[in-house]
C-alpha positions in Angstrom: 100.7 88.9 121.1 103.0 88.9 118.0 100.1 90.4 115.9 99.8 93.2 118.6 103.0 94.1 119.2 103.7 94.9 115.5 100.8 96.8 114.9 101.5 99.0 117.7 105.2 99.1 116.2 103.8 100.4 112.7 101.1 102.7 114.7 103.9 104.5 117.0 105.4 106.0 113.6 108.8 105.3 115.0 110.9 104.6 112.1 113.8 103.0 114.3 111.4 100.2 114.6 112.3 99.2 110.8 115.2 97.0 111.5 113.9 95.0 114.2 110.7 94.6 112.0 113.0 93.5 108.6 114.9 91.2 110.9 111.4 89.3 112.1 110.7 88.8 108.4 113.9 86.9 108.1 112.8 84.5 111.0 111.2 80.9 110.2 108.8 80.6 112.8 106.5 83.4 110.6 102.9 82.2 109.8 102.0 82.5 106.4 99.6 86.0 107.1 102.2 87.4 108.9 105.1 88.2 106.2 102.5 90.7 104.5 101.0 92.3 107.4 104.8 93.0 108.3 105.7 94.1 105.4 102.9 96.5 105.3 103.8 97.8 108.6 107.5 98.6 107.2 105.6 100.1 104.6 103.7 102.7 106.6 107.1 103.4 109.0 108.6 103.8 106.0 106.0 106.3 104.5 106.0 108.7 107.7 103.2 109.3 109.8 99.5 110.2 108.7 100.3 109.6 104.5 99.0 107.7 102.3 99.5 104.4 101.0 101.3 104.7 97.6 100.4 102.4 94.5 104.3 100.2 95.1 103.1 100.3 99.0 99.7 99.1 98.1 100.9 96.3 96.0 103.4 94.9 97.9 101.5 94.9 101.2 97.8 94.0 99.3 94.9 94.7 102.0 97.3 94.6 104.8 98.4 97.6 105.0 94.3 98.5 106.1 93.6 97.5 110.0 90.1 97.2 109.3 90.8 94.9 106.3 93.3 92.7 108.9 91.4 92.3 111.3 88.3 90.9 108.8 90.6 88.7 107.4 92.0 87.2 110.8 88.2 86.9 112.2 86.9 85.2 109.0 90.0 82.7 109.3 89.3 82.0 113.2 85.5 81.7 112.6 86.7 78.8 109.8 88.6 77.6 112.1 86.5 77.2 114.5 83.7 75.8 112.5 87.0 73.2 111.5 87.5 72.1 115.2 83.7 72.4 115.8 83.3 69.8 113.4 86.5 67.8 114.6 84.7 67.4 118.0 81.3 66.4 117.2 83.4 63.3 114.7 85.0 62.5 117.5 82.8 62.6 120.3 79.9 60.5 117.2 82.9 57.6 118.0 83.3 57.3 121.8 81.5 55.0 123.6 78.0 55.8 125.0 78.2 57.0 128.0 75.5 54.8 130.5 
């Protein structure tokens, strides 16, 4: 939900959104993805709507600041993730009991 709602904050082009954005940043409940993927939001309100990324906009949001590269990065980590809890369950279910 978090990752939705910001994204549709950057893609609304509403520049009143900045402050309430900046002030997220500040919280400490922030996943470790998310403080660039805000940033690059902030970035874009702050650039206006339909420009360009600029080189300082770029490099201090990375990749984020491209959907498509976002998205990639959030479906490669979920696929490891749940390759990780795959592999969690089959340990686990190797040590119960046999079922008769």
């Amino acid at each position: 939900m978090r990752y939705s709602s910001i994204f549709a904050l950057g893609e609304r082009g509403d520049a009143t959104a900045i402050p309430a954005l900046e002030a997220l940043l500040k919280s400490d409940d922030l996943s470790i993805e998310m403080v660039p993927m805000i940033k690059g939001q902030i970035a874009k309100l702050k650039r206006g709507p339909g420009k360009k990324p600029e080189a300082a906009d770029a490099g201090e949001a990375g990749e984020e600041s491209s959907g498509d590269a976002v998205i990639g990065k959030r479906l490669e980590r979920l696929e490891k993730m749940l390759q990780e809890m795959s592999d969690r369950l089959k340990n686990i279910e190797e040590r119960l009991p046999q079922k008769k």
